[in-house]
N, C-alpha and C positions, 0 to 999 in steps of 0.2 A: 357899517353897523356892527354890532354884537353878534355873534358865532352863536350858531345854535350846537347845544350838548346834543350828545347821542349817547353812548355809554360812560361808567356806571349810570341807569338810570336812578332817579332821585330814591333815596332809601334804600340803594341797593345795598346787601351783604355780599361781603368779602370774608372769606376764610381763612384765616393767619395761617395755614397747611396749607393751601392751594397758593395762596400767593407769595408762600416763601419761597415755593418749588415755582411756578410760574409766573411772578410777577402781580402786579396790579395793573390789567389794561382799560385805557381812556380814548377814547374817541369825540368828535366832533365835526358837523357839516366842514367840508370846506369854504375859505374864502378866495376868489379871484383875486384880489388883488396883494394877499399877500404871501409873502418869502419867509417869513419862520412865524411859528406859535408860540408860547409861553406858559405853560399849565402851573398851575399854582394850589397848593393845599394847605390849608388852614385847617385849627383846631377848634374855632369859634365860626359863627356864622357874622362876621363881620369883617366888610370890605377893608378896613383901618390895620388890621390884624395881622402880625407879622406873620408871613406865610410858613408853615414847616418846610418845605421845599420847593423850588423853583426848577419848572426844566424846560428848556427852549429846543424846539425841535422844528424841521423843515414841513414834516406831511401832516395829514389832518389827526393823525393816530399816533396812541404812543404805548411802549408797557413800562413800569415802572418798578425796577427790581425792590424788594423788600429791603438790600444791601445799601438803597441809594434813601430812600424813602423811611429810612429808622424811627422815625417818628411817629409813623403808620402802623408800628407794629407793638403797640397796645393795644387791647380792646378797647372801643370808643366808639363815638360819631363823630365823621371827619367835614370836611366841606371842600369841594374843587370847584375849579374855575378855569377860564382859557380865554385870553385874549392873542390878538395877532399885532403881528407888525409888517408893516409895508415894508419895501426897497430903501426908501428914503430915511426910517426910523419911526415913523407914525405910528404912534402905538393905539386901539383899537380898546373900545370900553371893553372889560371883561363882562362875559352872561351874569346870568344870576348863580349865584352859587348852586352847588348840587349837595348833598349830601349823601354819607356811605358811611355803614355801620360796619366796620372792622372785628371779628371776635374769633374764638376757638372756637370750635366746634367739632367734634365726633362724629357726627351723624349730618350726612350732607347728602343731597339730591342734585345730580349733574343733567342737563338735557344731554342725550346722545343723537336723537333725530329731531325736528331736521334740524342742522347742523347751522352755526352763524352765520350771519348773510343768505341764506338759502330761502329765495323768492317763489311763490305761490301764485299763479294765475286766479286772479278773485273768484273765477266763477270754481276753483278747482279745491278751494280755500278750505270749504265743510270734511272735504274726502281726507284731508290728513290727518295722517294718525302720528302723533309726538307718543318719544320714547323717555326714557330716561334711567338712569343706574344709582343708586344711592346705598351707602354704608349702614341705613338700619339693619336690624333681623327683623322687625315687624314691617306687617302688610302697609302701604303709605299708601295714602290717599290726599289728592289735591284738590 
């Protein structure tokens, strides 16, 4: 069947600064049965749509330099996608597309705690306190 996304999630921002220096990273569930992925971005939300870039990769993740990805680095809304392929060549429907809002920006808010991947016992859930650092001089509120 169809992979489920993970990250960017839908309407995420990406910062043309952050991602020049670090990439654009993608994730998605894995699948068992197969041996490389295929992420794909488009400028249109349609499946027909020649992709801006194509990358095939073994694991369920990927980052995607800004060097490889040029197309990405206008301001816009972009659209991605990921289908798999088996051993044999079987290629696998892609999800539904996602969308990601590309821009400049100045003034940006990074989570510092807790940190990606970093798991919470449900009942422990209420007790965290998330941090974060951002580039304004004014007070932020979320």
């Amino acid at each position: 069947g169809a992979l489920t996304p993970v990250a960017p999630l839908e309407g995420a921002f990406v910062n043309l600064t952050e991602a020049a220096e670090f990439g654009i990273p993608f994730s998605w569930k894995p699948e068992r049965e197969a041996s490389s992925y295929e992420l794909s971005a488009f400028s249109a939300r349609d499946a027909a749509a020649e992709p801006l870039f194509v990358r095939r990769v073994s694991g369920s993740w990927t980052t995607v330099p800004l060097s490889e990805a040029r197309s990405l680095s206008k301001e816009g809304t972009y659209y991605w996608t990921v289908r798999w392929i088996d051993a044999g060549g079987t290629v696998s429907p892609a999800f539904d597309q996602r969308s990601l809002f590309v821009a400049e920006v100045r003034h940006t808010l990074s989570a510092t705690f807790p940190p990606d991947g970093y798991l919470v016992e449900e009942s422990l859930a209420r007790a965290v306190r998330f941090a974060w650092k951002g580039t304004a001089s004014k007070k932020t509120t979320l």
